[in-house]
C-alpha positions in Angstrom: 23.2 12.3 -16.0 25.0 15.0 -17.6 27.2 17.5 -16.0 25.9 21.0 -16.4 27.6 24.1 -15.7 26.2 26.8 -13.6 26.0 29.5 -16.7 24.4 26.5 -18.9 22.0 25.7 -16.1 21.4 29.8 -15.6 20.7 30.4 -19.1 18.4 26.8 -19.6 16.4 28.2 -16.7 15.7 31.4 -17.8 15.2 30.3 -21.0 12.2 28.0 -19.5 11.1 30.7 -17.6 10.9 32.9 -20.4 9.3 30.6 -22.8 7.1 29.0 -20.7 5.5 32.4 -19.7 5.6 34.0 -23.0 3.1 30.7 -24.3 1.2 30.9 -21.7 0.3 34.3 -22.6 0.1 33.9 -25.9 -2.2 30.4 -26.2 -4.4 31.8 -23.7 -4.6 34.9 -25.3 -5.4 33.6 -28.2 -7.5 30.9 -27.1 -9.5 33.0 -25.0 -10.1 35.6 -27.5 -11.1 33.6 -30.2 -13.9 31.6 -28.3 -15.2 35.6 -27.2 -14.7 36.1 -31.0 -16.6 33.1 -31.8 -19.3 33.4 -29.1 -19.6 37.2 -30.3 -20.1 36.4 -33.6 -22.6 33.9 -33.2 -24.6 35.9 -30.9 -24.6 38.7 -33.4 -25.5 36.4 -36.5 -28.1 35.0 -34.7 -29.9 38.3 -33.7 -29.6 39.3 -37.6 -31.2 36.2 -38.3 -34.7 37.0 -35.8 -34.6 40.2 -37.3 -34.5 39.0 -40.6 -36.7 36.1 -39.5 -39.3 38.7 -37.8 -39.3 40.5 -41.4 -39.4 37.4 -43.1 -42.9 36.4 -41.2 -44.1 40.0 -41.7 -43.5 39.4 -45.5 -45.2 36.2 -45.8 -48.1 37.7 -43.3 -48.6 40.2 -46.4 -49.8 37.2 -48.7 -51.8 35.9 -45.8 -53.9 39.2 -46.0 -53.7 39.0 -49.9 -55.6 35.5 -49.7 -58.0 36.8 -46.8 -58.9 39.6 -49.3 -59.5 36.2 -51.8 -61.9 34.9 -48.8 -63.9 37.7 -48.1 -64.5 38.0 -51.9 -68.4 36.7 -52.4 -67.8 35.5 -55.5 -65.2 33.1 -55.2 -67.1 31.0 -52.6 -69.8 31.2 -54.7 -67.5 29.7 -57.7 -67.1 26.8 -55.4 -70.4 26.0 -54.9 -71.1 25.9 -59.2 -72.5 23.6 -61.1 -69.5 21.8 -62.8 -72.1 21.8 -65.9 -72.6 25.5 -65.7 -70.3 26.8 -68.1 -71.7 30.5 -68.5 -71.4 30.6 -64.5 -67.6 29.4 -64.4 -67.0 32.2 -67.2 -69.1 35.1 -65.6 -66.6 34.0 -62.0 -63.6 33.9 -64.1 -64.1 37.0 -65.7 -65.0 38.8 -62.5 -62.5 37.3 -60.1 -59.8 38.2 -62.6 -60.9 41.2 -63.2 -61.8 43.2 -60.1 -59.6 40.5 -57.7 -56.6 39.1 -58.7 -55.4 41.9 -61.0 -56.5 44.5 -57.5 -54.1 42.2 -55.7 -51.4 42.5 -58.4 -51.5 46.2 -57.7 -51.5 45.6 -54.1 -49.2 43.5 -54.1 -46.6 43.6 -56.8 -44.3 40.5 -55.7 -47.3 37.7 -56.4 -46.4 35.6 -59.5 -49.6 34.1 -59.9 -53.0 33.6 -58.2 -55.4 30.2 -58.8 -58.4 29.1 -57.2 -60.0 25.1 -57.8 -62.4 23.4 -57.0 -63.1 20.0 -55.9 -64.8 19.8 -59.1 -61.6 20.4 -61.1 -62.5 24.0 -61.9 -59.8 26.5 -61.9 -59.8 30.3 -62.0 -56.4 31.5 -62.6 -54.5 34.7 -63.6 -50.7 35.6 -63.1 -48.9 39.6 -63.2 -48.7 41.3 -66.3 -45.3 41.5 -65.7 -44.5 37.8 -65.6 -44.0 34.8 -67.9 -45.6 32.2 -65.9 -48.1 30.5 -67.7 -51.9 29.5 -66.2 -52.5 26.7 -68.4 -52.4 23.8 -65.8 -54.4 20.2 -65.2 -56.5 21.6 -61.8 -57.6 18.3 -60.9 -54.5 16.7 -60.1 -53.3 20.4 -59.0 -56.2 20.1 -56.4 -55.4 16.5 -55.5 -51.9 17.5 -54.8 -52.3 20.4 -53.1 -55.1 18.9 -50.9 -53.0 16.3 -49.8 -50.6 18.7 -48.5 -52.5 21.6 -46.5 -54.8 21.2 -43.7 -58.8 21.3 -43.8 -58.5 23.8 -41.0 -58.0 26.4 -43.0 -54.3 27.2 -41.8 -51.7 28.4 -44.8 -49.2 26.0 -45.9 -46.0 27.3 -47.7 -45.0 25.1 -49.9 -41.9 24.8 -52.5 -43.8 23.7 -55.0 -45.2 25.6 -58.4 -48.0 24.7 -61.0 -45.5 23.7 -63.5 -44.0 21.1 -61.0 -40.2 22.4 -61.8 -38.0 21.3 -59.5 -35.8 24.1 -58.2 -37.5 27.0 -59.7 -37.4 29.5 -57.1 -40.9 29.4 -56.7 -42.7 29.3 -53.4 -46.8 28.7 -53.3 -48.6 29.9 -50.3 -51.7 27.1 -50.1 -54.5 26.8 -47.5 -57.7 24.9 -48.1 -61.2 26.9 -48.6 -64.7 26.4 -48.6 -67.8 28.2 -50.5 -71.4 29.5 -49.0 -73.1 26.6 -48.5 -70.2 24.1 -47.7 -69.6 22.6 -44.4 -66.6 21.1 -45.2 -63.5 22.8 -47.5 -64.5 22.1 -51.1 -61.3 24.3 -52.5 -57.8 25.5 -53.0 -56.4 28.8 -52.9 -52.8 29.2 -53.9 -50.6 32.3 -54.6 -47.5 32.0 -55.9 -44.3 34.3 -55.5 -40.6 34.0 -56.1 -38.2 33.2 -53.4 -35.8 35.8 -54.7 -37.9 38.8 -53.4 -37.1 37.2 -50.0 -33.0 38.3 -50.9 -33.9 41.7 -50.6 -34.6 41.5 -46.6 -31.0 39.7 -46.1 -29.6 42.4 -48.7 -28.3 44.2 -45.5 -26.6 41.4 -44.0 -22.9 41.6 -45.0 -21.6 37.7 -44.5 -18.5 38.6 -45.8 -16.7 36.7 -49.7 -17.5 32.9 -48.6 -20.9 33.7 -46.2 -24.4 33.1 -47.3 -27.7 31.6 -46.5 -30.4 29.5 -47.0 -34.0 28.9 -46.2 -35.7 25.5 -45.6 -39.0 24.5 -45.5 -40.6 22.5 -42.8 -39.5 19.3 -44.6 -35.9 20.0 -44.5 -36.0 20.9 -48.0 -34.2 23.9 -49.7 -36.5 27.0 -50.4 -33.7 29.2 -51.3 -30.1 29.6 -51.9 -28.2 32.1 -53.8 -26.9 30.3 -57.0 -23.2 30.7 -57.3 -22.5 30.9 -53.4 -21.1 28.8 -51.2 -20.5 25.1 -51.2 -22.8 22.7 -52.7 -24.5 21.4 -49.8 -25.2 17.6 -50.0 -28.5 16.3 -48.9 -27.0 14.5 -45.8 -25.7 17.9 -44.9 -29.2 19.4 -45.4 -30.7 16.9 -43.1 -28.3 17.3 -40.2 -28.8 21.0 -40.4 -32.2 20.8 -40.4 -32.3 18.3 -37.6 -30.6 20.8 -35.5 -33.4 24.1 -35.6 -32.1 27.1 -33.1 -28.6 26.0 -32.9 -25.0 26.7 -34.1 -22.1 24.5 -34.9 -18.7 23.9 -36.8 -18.9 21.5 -39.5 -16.4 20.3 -42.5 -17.9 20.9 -46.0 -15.8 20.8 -49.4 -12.7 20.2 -47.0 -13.1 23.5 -45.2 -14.5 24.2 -41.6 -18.0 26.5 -41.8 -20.0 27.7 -39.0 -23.6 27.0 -39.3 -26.3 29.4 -37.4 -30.1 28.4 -37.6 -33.3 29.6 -36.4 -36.5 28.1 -36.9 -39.6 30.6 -38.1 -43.1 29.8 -35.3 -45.0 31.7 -38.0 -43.9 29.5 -41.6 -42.0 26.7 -40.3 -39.2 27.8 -42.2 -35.5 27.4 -41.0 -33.3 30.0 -41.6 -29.4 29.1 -42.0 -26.4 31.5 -42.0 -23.3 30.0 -42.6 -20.0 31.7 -42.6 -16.0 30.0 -43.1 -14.5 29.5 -39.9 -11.1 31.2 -41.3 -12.8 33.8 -42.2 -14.0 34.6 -38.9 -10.9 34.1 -37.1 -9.0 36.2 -39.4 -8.4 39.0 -36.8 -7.3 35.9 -34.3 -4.7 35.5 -36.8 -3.1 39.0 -36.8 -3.5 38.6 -33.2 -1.2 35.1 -33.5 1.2 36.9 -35.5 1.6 39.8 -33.7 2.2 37.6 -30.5 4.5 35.7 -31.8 6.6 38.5 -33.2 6.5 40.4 -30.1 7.5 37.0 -28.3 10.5 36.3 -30.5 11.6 39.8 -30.2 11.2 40.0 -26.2 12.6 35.9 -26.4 15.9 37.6 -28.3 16.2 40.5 -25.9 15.6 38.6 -22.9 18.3 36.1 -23.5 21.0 38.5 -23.9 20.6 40.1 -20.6 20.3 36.6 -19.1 23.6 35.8 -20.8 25.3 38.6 -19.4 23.5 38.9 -16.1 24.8 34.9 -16.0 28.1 35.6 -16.7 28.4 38.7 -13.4 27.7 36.0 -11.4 29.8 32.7 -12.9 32.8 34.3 -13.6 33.7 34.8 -9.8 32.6 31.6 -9.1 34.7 30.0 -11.5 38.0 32.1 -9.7 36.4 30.2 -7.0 36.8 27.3 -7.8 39.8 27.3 -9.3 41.0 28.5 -5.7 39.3 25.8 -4.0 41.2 23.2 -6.4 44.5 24.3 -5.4 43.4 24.1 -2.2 42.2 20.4 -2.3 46.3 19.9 -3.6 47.2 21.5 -0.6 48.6 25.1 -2.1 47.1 27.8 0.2 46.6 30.5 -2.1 44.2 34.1 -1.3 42.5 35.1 -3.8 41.9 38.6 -5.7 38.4 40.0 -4.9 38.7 43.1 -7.4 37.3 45.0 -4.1 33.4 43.6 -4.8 31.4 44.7 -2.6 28.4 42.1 -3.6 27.3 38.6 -1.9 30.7 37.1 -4.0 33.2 39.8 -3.0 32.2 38.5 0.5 32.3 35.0 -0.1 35.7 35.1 -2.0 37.2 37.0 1.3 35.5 34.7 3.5 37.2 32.0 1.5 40.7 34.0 2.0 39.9 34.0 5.6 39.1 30.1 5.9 42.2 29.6 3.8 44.5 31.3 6.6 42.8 29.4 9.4 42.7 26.0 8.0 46.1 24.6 8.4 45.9 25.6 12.0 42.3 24.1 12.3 43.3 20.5 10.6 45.4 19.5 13.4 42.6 20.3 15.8 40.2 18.2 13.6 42.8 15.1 13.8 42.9 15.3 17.9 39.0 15.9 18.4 38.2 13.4 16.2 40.6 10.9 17.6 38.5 12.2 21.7 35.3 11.4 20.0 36.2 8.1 18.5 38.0 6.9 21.8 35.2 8.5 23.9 32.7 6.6 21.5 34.6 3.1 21.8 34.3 3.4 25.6 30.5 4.5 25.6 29.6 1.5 23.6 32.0 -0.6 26.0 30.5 0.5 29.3 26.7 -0.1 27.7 27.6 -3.4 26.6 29.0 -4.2 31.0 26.1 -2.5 32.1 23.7 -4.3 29.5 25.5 -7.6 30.4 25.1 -6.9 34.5 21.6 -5.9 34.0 20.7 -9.1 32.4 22.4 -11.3 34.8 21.1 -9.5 37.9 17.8 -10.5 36.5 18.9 -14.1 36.1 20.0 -14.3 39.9 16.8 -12.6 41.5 15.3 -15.8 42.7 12.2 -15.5 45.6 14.7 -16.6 48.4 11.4 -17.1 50.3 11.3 -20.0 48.0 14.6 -21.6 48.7 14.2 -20.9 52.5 10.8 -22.7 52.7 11.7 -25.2 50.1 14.8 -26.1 52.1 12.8 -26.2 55.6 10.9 -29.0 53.8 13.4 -31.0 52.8 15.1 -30.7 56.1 11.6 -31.7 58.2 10.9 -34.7 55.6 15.1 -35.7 56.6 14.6 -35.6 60.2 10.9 -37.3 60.7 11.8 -40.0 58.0 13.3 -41.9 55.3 11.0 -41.5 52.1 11.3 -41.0 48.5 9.4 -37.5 48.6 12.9 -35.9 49.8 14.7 -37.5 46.3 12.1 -36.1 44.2 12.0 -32.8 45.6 15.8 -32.3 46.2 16.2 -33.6 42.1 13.3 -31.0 41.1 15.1 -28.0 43.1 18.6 -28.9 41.6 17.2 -28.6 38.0 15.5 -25.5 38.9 18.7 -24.0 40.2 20.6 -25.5 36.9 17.8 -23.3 35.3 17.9 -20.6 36.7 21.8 -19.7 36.9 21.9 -19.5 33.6 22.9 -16.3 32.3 23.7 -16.5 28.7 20.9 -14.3 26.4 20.3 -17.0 24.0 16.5 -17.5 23.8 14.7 -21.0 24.9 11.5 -23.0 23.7 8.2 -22.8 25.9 8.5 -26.2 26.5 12.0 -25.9 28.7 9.6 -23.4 30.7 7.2 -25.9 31.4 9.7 -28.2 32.5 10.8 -25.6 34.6 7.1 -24.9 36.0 6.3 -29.1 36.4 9.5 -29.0 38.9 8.0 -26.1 40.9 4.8 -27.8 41.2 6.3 -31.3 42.0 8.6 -28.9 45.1 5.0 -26.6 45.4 2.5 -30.5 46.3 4.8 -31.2 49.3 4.7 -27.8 50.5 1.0 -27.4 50.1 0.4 -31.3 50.7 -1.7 -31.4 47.8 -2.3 -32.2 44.5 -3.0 -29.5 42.1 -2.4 -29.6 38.0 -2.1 -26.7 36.0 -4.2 -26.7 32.4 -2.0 -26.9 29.8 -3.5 -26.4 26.2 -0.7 -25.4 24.5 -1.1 -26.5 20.6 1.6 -28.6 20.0 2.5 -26.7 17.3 4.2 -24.2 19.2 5.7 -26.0 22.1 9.2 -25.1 19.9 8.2 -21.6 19.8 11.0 -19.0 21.4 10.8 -17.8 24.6 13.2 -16.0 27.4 14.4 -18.1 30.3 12.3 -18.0 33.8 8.9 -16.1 32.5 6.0 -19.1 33.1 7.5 -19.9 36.6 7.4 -16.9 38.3 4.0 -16.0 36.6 3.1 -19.5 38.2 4.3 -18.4 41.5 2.4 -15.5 41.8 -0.8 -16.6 41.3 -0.1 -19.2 44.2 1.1 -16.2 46.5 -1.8 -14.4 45.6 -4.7 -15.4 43.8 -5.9 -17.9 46.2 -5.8 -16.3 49.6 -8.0 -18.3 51.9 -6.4 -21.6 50.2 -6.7 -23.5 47.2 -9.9 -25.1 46.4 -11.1 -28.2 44.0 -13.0 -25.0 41.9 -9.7 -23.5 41.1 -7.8 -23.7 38.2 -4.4 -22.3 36.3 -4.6 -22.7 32.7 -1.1 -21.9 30.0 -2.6 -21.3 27.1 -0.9 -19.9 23.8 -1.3 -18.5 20.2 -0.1 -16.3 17.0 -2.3 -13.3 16.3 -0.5 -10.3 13.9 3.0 -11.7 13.5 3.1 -12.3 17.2 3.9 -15.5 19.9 1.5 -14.5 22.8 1.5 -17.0 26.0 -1.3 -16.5 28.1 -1.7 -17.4 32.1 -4.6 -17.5 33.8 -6.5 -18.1 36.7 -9.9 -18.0 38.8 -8.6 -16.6 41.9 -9.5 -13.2 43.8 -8.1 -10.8 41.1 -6.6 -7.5 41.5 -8.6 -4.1 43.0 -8.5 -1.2 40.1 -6.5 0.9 41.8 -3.8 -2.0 42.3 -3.8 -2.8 38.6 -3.9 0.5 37.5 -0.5 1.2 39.4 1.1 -2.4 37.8 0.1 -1.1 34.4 1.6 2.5 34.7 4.7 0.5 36.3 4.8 -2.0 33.4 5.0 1.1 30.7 8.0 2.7 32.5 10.1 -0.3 31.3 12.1 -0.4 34.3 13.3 -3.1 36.9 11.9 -3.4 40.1 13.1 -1.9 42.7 13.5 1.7 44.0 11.3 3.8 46.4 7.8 2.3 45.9 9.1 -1.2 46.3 6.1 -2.1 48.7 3.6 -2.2 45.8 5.3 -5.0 44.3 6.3 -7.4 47.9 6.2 -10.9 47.5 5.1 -11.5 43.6 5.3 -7.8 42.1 9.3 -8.1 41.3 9.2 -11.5 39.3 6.4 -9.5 36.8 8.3 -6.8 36.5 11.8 -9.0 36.3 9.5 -10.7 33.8 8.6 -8.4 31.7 11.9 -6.2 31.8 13.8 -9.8 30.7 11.3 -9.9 27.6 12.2 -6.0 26.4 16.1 -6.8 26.7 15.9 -9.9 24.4 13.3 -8.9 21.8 12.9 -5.4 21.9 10.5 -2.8 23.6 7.4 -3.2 22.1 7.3 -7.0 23.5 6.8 -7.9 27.4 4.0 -8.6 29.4 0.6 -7.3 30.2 -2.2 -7.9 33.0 -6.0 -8.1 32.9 -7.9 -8.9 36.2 -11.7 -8.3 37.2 -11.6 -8.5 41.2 -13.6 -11.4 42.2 -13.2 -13.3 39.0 -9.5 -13.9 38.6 -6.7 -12.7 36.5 -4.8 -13.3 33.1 -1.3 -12.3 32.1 0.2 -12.1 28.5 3.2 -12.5 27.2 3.6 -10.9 24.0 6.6 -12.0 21.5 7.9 -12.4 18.1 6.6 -15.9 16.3 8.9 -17.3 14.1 8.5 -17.9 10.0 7.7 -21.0 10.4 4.9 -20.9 12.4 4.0 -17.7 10.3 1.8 -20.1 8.3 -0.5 -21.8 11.9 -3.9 -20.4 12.0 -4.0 -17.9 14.3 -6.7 -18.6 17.1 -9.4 -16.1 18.3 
């Protein structure tokens, strides 16, 4: 890692500072405002395109009432009822439709191209404005066939992009709904009108969509009705279709390599889908001066900033460098003061604390020498005297033996000596040497659990003369971890207490003592128990609180523990020395049912891979 100095790292930091907040600012800033740009805009494109949608139904209901006047006219449903053959009838209709109808309904209505009526007989009564070029000379049977196909028998209008000259493109939009005449059941006609879509520009004429903006209408189909020629993009027909596949909606998409915003809304009157599009960069242009205008204003606070940082950096590093350059000639051992210019700031008082610590130190260097030579000595002699103490502890331990034991175990031998000669005094004199051997062993080096039960199987062989029974303790030990650690004398005197107390109106043939043992969570746990009388609550309790205090036996309450209670707590206090203090030994009892006793120890690694029993 690289070494920094404290001006470097001063300046770095308030450059990060600096920077970090002015881009916060300014991406936000601009973030935010351009989606409320963006969200403004589209709300206020699409409520230009319901109003010009509203006026855009209101001008196609117009033609509606033009071809209801058409309906109401008695004449015309009487043409469709003719006689195909009748051809002074079809010229006495045609002369009165045209005359007092269609050319009223060019005064009316000014914007109508032209106006046909057919027959399902092929008949056709047609006329267009004066003022236009559109010429009425069509085939009205396939015109009727056509137009059939496409409009409901219910009567309801169709608008259509379609014309009689079937000229694709033309700008020419027919409103078609089916008819019927006076004595027809069924629709036996077509009405049509025609108009141009360019007298639907004039209600977008207010709409100002800026140099690359425009729109477009679609019919129900997804087809184009209208678009300005010589505006925009050319739209492909994919394009088309996913714009018309999304009615009432607005969204960003790529045309011609440039990114336009697409507003629709779909007509309930004509089906018709009214687009606005607009060029994204066109309306994020004022997010752009925005950008700019940030980013100048950042440089500029950016440059300004750093210059007081530099010098604001340099107030407070140049002292510490005299500093330093102090302290170095105080690490060679020249005790120099240094100036402090009379500051009166946090430095000026470091610098003449420095002077001050300079002055004292030589005198407080010897006194550093001798105290740490007192703690060091003071330390060696601690650690010695805990190590004695550690060392008695563990051998007083070793030495408690139940002298009731020995004195009773000795009467024994001495009654078998003076009544007679037999081999039972051998065996138990060689069984109480080896458990003296045993015991008097003080080193801390741990042992297997099978040296304990050769310890216990020379108690019991002393314990059946002295009792004058047999009695054989369960062992079911898997063999597996006879070789598993243990600490010297802690089955035996577990052993001995349940004979001094579990059995208090003498053994019986129901009885039993059973060693059992096992590895459960990285632990060596030995379990003794028995079916013998049990402890009383309140007795157990006081062993268990006795048990956590990790202490040796002994003291003020030493009546709780007579005859038994010492060799568990011995027990259990030998376990904590040699393996730590979360090991040693724990008691369960039920009174009346009998008691068991756990020894809890580290296993080994290589019994780490036995299965542990449940």
């Amino acid at each position: 890692m690289l070494r920094k100095s404290l001006s470097a790292k001063l300046f770095v930091s308030f450059l990060t500072v600096i920077v970090l907040s002015l881009s916060m600012v300014g991406f936000i800033s601009y973030f935010q405002a351009s989606s409320a740009l963006d969200q403004s805009t589209e709300r206020t494109i699409a409520q230009v395109i319901r109003s010009a949608s509203y006026q855009t139904d209101l001008y196609l209901q117009n033609y509606e009432k033009a071809s209801d006047s058409v309906l109401s006219y008695y004449q015309v449903k009487q043409f469709l009822d003719m006689d195909p053959e009748d051809s002074y009838s079809y010229y006495q209709y045609t002369n009165d439709i045209q005359k007092y109808l269609f050319r009223s309904l060019f005064i009316l209505y000014p914007q109508i191209n032209l106006i046909y009526v057919i027959n399902e007989n092929g008949k056709a009564i047609s006329d267009d404005n004066a003022n236009q070029a559109y010429s009425t000379q069509f085939n009205a049977a396939d015109r009727y066939k056509a137009l059939a196909s496409q409009t409901p028998e219910s009567g309801r209008i169709a608008i259509l992009n379609t014309n009689v000259q079937n000229v694709p493109n033309a700008g020419i939009i027919s409103m078609v709904r089916q008819i019927r005449g006076v004595s027809s059941y069924r629709p036996n006609g077509i009405l049509a009108i025609e108009f141009k879509a360019q007298e639907l520009a004039r209600i977008w004429e207010p709409l100002d969509l800026g140099q690359g903006g425009f729109f477009l209408i679609l019919d129900e189909f997804g087809k184009p009705l209208y678009q300005p020629t010589g505006t925009g993009p050319v739209l492909s027909p994919e394009l088309l279709a996913n714009v018309a596949a999304h009615p009432n909606t607005s969204y960003i998409e790529g045309v011609e390599g440039k990114d336009y915003l697409f507003v629709s809304r779909k007509s309930d009157y004509s089906n018709w889908q009214l687009v606005v599009t607009m060029p994204v960069s066109e309306l994020r242009e004022p997010i752009s001066t925005i950008r700019t205008t940030t980013i100048l204003v950042g440089v500029l606070t950016l440059v300004g900033t750093l210059l007081l940082a530099t010098r604001f950096g340099q107030s407070i590093t140049r002292p510490i460098k005299v500093l330093k350059e102090g302290m170095r000639e105080t690490e060679k051992g020249n005790w120099q003061r240094l100036d402090t210019d009379d500051r009166q700031d946090e430095l000026g008082g470091l610098m003449r604390s420095y002077n001050l610590m300079v002055s004292r130190l030589s005198d407080m260097i010897e006194r550093v020498y001798e105290a740490e030579l007192t703690t060091q000595k003071a330390a060696l002699e601690l650690q010695e005297t805990r190590l004695e103490r550690q060392q008695a502890e563990f051998q007083a331990l070793q030495l408690q033996i139940n002298p009731h034991f020995l004195y009773n175990t000795l009467e024994t031998i001495k009654s078998y000596a003076v009544i007679q000669e037999s081999e039972e005094i051998t065996e138990m004199v060689e069984a109480m040497a080896f458990m003296l051997r045993y015991s008097i062993q003080t080193n801390l080096k741990e042992i297997t659990i099978a040296n304990e039960l050769r310890h216990v199987l020379s108690y019991m062989t002393i314990l059946k003369h002295r009792i004058d029974r047999e009695f054989e303790i369960d062992v079911i030990i898997p063999p597996g971890l006879l070789l598993e650690k243990t600490v010297r004398l802690t089955l035996q005197p577990l052993i001995e207490n349940i004979f001094q107390h579990a059995f208090p109106g003498g053994i019986e043939d129901r009885h039993y003592i059973r060693i059992d043992a096992r590895i459960e969570h990285g632990r060596f746990l030995v379990m003794v128990e028995d079916n013998g009388a049990g402890i009383s609550p309140g007795r157990l309790e006081r062993l268990r609180e006795k048990l956590k205090l990790n202490q040796l036996a002994g003291g003020e309450d030493d009546s709780l523990y007579h005859r038994g209670g010492i060799g568990l707590m011995n027990v259990h206090r030998r376990i904590q020395m040699v393996f730590g203090e979360e090991y040693g030994l724990s008691v369960e009892s039920s009174e009346g049912e009998g008691t068991r006793m756990t020894l809890s120890m580290p296993a080994e690694r290589r019994n780490s891979q036995l299965p542990e029993r449940k």
